[in-house]
Rosetta silent file (secondary structure, phi, psi, omega in degrees, C-alpha in Angstrom):
SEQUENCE: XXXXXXXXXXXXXXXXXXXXXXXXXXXXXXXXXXXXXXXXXXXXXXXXXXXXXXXXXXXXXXXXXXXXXX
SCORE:     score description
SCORE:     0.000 S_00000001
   1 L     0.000  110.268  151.419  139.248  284.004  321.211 S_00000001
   2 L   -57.350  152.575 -130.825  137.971  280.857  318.879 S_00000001
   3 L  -139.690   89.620 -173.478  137.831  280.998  315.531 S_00000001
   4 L   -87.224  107.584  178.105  135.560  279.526  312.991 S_00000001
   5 E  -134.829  139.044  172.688  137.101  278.397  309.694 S_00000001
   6 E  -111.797  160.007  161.301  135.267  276.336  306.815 S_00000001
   7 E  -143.774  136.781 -175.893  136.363  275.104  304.026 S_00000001
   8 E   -62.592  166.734  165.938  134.360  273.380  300.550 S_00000001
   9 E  -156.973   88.850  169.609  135.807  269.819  299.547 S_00000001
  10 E   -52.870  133.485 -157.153  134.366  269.414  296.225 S_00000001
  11 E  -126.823  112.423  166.165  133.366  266.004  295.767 S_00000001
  12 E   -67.657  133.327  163.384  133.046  264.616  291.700 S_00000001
  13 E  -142.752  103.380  160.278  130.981  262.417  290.207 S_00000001
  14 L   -25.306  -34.324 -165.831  131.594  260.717  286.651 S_00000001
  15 L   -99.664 -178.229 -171.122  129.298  258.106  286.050 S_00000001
  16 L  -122.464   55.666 -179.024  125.838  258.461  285.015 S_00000001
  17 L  -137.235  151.061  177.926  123.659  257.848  287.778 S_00000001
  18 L   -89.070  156.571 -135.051  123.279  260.421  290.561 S_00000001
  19 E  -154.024   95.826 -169.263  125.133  259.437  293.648 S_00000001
  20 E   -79.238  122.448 -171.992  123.860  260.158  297.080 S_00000001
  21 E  -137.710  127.324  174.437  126.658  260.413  299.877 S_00000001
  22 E   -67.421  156.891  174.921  126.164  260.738  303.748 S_00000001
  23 L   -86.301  -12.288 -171.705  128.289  262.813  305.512 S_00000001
  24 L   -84.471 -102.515  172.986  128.734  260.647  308.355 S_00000001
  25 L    39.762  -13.525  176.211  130.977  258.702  305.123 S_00000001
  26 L   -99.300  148.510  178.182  133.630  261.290  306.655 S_00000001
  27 E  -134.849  141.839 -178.867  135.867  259.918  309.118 S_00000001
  28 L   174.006  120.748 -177.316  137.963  262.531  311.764 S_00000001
  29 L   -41.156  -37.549 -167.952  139.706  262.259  314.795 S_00000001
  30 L   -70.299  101.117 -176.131  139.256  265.955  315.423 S_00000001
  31 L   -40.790  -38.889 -173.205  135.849  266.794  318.205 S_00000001
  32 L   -62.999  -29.876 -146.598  135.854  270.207  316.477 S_00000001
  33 E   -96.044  160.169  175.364  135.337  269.434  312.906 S_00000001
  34 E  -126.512 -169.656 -167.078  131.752  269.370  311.488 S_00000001
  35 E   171.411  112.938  177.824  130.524  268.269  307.911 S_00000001
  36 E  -137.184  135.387   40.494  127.659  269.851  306.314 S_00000001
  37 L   -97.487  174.370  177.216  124.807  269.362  304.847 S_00000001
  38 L  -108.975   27.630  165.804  124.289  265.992  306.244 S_00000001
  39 E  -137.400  160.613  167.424  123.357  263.946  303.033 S_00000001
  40 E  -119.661  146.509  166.134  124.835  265.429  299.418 S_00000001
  41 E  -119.314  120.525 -154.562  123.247  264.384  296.669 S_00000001
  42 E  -124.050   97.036  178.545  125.600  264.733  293.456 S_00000001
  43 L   -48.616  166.925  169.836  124.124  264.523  289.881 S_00000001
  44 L   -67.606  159.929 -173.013  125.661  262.751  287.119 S_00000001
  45 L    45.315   35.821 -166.448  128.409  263.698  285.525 S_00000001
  46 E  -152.981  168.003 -176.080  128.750  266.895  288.050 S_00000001
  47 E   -78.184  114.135  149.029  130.256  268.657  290.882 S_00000001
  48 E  -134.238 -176.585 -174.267  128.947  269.354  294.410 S_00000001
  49 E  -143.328  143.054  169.995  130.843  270.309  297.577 S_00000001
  50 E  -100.985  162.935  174.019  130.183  269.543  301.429 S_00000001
  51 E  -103.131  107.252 -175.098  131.487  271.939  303.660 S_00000001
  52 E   -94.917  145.276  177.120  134.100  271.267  306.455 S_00000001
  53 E  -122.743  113.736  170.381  133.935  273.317  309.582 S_00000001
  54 E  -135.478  149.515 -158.951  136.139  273.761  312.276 S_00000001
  55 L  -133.431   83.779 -173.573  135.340  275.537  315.496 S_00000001
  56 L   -77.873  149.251 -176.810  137.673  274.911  318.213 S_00000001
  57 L   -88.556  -36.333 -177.060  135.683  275.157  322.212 S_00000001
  58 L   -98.519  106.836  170.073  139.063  276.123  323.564 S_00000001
  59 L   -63.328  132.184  169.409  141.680  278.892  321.972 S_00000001
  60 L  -143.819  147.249  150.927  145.259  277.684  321.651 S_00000001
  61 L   -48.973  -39.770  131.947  148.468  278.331  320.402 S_00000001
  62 L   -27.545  115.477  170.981  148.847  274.576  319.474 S_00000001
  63 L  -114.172  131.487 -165.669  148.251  273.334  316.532 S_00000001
  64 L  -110.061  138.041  164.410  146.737  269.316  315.854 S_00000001
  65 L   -98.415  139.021 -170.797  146.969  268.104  312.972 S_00000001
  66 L  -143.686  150.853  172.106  144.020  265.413  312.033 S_00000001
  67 L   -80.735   92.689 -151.287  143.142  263.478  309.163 S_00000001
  68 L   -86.233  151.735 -173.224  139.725  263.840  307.113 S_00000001
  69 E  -124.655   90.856  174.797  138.629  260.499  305.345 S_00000001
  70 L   -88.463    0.000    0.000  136.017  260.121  302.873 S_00000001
């Protein structure tokens, strides 16, 4: 049985202009992983978080490890 697990990856921004970031700005080896929504928009001086997804098509016992890259 596959498995669906997400996780947030809050992403800050200091300065004081609001700061738009695509998600394709993610870089990962892994077919499975997803990244959502697919623009962020971050206000100044504030918080927001994209959401990583992973879904594997196959169930395995194996575990890959892959890198995500912002």
């Amino acid at each position: 049985m596959r498995e669906s697990v997400s996780q947030v990856v809050s992403i800050e921004n200091p300065t004081e202009e609001e700061v738009t970031i695509p998600s394709s700005e993610f870089k990962c080896d892994n077919e499975y992983v997803e990244i959502t929504p697919a623009t962020l928009t971050v206000p100044a001086r504030s918080e927001r978080g994209f959401e990583v997804h992973y879904r594997p098509l196959i169930a395995s016992s194996e575990e890959e490890a892959c890198d995500l890259i912002l």
